[in-house]
N, C-alpha and C positions, 0 to 999 in steps of 0.2 A: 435728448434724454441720455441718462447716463446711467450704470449700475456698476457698483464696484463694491464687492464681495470677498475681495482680497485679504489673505492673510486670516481666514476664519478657519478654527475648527472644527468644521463639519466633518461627520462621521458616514462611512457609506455614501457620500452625494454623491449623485449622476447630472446631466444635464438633462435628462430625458422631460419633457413635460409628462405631468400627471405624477413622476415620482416624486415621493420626499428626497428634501436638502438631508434631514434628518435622518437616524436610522432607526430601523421598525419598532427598536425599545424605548421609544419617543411616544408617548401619547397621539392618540389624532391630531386633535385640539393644540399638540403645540407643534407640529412637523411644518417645516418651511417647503412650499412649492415653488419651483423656476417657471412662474409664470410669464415671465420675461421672454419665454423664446414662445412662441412669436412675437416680437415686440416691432410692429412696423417703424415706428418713431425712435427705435434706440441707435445712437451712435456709438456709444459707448459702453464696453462690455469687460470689464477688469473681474477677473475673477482667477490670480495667478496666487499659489501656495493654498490652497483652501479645500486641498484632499479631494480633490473631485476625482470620481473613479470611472469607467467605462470608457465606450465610444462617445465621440460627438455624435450627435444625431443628425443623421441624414434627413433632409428635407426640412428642419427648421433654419438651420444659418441662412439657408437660401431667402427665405422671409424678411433676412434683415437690410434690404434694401438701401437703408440710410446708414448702416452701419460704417465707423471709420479706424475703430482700433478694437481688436479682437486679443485682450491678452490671457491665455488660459496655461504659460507657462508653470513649471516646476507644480505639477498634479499626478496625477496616478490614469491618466487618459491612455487608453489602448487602440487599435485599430488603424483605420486610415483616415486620410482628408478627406474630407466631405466632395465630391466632385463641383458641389453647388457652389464654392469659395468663388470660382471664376466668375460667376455670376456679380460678387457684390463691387460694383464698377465704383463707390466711393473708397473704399477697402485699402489705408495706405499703413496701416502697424497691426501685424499678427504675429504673435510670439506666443510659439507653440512649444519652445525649448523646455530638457528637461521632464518628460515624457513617455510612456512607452509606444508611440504610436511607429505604424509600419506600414508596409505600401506603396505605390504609386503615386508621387507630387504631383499635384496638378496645376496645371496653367494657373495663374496669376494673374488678375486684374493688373490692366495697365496703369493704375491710380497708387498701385502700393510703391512705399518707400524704402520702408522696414519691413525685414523677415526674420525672424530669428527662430532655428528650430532645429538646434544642436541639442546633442545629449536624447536623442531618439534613436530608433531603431529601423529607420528612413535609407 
């Protein structure tokens, strides 16, 4: 499976589950959910230029098991890497450039190819 979200104007979006894509001046009834994380079957997770703001959250990437390209580049993301990344052992493209994220890199699955994750605060 696949999701790619790329290139949308989402206003306020986190990745958090349970919050809206959307922001709270959005009706209920029309607010988009990332019900996607936990998605045990996704390999793919494109969701680069699309205003996503905060942290990644901790303890859902780890779910993504089958996951094989992580791209959340050129967003408004803060914080650090998930410690869980090492975890995802098919994990060969994550492009986190373009970012505000900061902290400690963590080990790398030995499966990945591609990194990219310039223009941080790394």
């Amino acid at each position: 499976e696949s999701l790619d979200l790329s290139n949308n104007p989402f206003r306020n979006a986190t990745l958090h589950p349970g919050t809206p894509l959307s922001d709270t001046r959005t009706p209920p009834e029309s607010r988009q959910y990332p019900t996607f994380l936990p998605c045990q079957s996704l390999k793919s997770l494109r969701m680069h230029s699309a205003n996503i703001q905060g942290m990644i959250p901790v303890g859902s990437l780890g779910l993504l098991q089958k996951v094989e390209i992580i791209d959340l580049h050129h967003n408004f993301l803060r914080g650090g890497i998930p410690w869980e990344i090492e975890s995802l052992e098919n994990l060969m493209v994550l492009k986190l450039d373009g970012n505000f994220l900061h902290g400690t890199i963590p080990e790398f699955p030995r499966s990945i190819r591609h990194i990219s994750m310039h223009s941080n605060r790394l």
